[in-house]
C-alpha positions, -999 to +999 in steps of 0.1 A: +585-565+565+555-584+567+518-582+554+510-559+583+535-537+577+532-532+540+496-529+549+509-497+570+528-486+542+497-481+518+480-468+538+504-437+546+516-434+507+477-432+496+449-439+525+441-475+510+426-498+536+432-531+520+408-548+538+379-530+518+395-553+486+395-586+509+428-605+515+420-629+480+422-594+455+448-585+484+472-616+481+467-618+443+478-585+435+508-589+453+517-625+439+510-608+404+538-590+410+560-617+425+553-635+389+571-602+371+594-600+391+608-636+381+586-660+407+606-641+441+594-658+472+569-635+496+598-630+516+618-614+488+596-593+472+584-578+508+620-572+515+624-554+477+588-537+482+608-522+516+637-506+497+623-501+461+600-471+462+589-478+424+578-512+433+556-502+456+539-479+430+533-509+413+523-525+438+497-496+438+491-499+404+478-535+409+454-526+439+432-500+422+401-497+408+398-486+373+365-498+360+344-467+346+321-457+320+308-420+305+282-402+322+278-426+352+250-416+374+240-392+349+220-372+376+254-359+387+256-342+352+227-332+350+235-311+381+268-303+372+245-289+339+224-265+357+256-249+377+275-244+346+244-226+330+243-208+365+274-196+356+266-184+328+243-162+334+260-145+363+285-134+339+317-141+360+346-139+340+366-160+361+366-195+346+347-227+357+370-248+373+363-284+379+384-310+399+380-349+392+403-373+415+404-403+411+401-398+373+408-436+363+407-439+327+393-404+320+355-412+314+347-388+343+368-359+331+358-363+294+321-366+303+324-332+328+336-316+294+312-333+274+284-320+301+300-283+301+300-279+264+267-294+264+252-268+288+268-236+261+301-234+278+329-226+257+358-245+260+381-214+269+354-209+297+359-237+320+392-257+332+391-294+343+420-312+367+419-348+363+445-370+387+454-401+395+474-418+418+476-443+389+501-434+361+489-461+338+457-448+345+464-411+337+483-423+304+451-444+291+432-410+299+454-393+278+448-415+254+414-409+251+402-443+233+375-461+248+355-495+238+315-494+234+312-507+265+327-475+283+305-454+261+271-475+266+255-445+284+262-416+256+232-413+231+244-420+193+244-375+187+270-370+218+287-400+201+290-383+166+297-351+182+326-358+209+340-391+194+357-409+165+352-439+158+377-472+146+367-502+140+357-515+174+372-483+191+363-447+198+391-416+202+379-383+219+379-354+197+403-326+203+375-306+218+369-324+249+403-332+253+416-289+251+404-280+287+414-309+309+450-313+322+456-343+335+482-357+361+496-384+381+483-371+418+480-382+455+440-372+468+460-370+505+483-342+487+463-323+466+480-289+470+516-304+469+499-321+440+500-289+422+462-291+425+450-258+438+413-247+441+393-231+443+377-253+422+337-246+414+324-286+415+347-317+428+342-349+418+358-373+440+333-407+434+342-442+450+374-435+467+364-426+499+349-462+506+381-476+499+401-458+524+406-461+564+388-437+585+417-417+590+427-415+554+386-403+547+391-374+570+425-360+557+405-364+521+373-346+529+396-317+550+416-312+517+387-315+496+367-288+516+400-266+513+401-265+476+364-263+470+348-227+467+319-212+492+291-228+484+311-251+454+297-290+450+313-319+459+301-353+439+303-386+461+298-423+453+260-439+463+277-452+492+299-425+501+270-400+517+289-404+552+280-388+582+313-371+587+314-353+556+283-332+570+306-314+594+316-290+561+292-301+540+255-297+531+239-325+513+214-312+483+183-332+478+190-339+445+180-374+440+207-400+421+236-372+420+248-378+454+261-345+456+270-323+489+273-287+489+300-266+512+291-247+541+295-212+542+323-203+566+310-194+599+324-175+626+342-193+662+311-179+679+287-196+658+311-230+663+308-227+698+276-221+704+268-252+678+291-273+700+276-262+726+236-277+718+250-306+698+245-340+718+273-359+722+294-328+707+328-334+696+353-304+686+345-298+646+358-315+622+366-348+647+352-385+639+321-394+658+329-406+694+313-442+701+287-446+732+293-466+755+269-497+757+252-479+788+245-448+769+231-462+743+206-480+762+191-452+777+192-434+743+172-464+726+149-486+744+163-523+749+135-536+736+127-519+703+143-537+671+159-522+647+131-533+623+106-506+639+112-483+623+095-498+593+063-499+583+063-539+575+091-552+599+110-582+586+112-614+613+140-604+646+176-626+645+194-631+677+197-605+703+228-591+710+241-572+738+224-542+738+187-557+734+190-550+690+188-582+669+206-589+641+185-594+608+197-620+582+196-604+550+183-636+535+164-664+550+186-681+578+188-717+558+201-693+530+230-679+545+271-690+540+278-715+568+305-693+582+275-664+585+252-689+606+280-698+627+287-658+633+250-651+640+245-683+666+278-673+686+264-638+689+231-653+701+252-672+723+270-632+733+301-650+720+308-617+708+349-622+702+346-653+680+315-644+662+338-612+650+365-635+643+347-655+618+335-626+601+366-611+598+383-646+588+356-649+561+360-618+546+395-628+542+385-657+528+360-647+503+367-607+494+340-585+502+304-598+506+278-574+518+259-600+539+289-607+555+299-567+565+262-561+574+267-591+600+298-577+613+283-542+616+253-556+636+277-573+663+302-541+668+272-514+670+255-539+694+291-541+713+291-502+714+319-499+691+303-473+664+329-460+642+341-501+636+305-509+632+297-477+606+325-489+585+316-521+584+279-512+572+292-486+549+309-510+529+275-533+532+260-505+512+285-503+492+283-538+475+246-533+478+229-503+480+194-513+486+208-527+521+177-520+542+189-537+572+221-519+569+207-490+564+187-492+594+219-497+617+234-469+601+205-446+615+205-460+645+241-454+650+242-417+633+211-412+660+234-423+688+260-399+677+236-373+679+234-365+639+194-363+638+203-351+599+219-383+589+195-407+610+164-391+590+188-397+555+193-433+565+159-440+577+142-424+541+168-444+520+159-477+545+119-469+535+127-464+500+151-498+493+123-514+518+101-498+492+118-514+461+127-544+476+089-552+481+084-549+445+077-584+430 
């Protein structure tokens, strides 16, 4: 086995496209494990790693994210709030039933309780799933003891109400704890899981963005499959893709990042969609790319991607398909390996400008200048599901991207998703906005 291959081997156990860590949290990980293992050379441990199914769960263990806090992005609760008091009033006597995967540590299950009790739920009335693909994880959850720093967004009543505190430490009361079952889970698996909807609201917050295109869409099918008609499905800030608007709605409700599930329709009504859709694809399939050609006559040669502002920002070089790349700082600013990208694609070096982007990524771990450069030179090459990854994960490590942003409209536009170009382009105007602010 090599590093290739164990890479293939994470990402069919659970989705994980390691390059979204960077090869220095990659490599480190792994030689963590080496060290408790007793100091085995690469070779050995990749050779236990291929027959030692347990290792590679720790293996897992070592590669994700658990960093969370209560109530983060507290406009997501808030809306989770007004269902749950929608609920309520309908009188359904069916419970509330609430899925949260990945749960990390349990802040995000404990505050969905803490939010539904909150609204005038009973505890009996509502029934919260919490996995992870974790097990350390899930066990810390079930613990239920925090540090102030997880609990810096509850206000001192909730803390006196849901927690105890001691010494430097707070323990969940009994009462948040009574309604969520929690569980050591594959998102990829959900039903085989033993996680069966339909569930009224998912959570599923910052795992997407860390998973390979094919992973994303086996997620968001199984995802759509267990929500309800018309049940809500929470998303990271960066994780308002494109693709999930095939069986989703987005609601314009602003900081909760929340999407909504279409109501079934009929083949007819598929068809006839297909049918007027530019650029239509069977539903449910990843966006096709354009060729360069295509794209031309879609977008004038000539325009920059900057246009669509109100206050463009200079031009960088122009690439092949007449857009120019925008440094996200001033040139004299950037890494050296980012100027050396940006003159070989002025110089349509296309190839080795890729290379070095790609080479310091691996170098470096994630760096949003250096994905938003990377994006710019594979959307110019026509190579649109590469280059929407790429900016995704821009966005990701910094969400006010405008620049990225920009791309990202440009290429939803080219895929014929009018919807998401019009998203991109308002959040564009409003980071322009906020980035303008001295």
């Amino acid at each position: 086995m090599d590093l290739s291959e164990l890479e293939r081997r994470l990402e069919a156990a659970v989705g994980l496209d390691p390059a979204t860590l960077g090869a220095t949290v990659f490599r480190s990980a792994i030689d963590r494990r080496r060290t408790s293992l007793g100091q085995l050379s690469l070779e050995a441990y990749l050779n236990q790693l291929q027959h030692t199914p347990a290792e590679l769960q720790a293996l897992i263990e070592e590669l994700v994210v658990h960093e969370s806090w209560f109530l983060r992005h507290p406009q997501a609760f808030t809306m989770l709030q007004a269902s749950a008091r929608a609920q309520l009033a309908s009188r359904r006597s069916a419970p509330f039933r609430v899925l949260s995967i990945p749960c990390a540590g349990g802040e995000e299950p404990y505050s969905i309780a803490l939010t539904l009790l909150e609204a005038g739920m009973p505890a009996d009335r509502f029934e919260i799933d919490a996995a992870d693909v974790s097990q350390a994880a899930i066990d810390r959850a079930r613990a239920g003891v925090y540090t102030s720093r997880a609990l810096r967004g509850v206000s001192e009543p909730l803390r006196k109400r849901y927690f105890s505190q001691n010494g430097t430490t707070w323990s969940v009361r009994p009462i948040l704890k009574s309604s969520i079952r929690f569980l050591c889970a594959n998102g990829l698996a959900l039903a085989r899981s033993g996680l069966v909807g339909p569930y009224d609201v998912v959570f599923c917050r910052n795992l997407l963005i860390y998973q390979t295109q094919a992973a994303r869409q086996k997620l968001i099918v199984q995802v759509r499959d267990a929500l309800a008609p018309e049940g809500l499905l929470f998303v990271g800030h960066a994780e308002m893709l494109p693709q999930l608007e095939t069986d989703f709605v987005p609601v314009p409700h602003r900081g909760a990042f929340a999407f909504r599930r279409r109501a079934k329709r009929s083949a007819t009504a598929e068809l006839a969609e297909s049918a007027i859709r530019p650029n239509s694809s069977p539903p449910g399939s990843p966006p096709q790319a354009i060729p360069p050609a295509a794209a031309s006559r879609r977008t004038p040669r000539s325009a920059p991607l900057k246009s669509q502002l109100a206050q463009p920002s200079p031009s960088g070089p122009e690439l092949a398909d007449g857009s120019r790349l925008h440094p996200p700082v001033p040139a004299d600013t950037l890494p050296a390996s980012l100027t050396a990208a940006l003159e070989l694609a002025n110089q349509k070096r296309f190839d080795e400008a890729i290379a070095v982007c790609r080479e310091s990524l691996s170098r470096t771990g994630p760096q949003a200048q250096t994905y938003y450069v990377l994006g710019a030179i594979l959307s110019a090459l026509g190579r649109l599901p590469e280059a929407r990854q790429a900016l995704e994960h821009a966005v990701y490590l910094k969400p006010d991207y405008e620049d990225a942003l920009l791309i990202l409209a440009l290429i939803a536009q080219r895929n014929g998703d009018p919807l998401a170009a019009s998203r991109y382009r308002s959040r564009a105007r409003r980071a322009h906005q906020r980035n303008q602010k001295p």
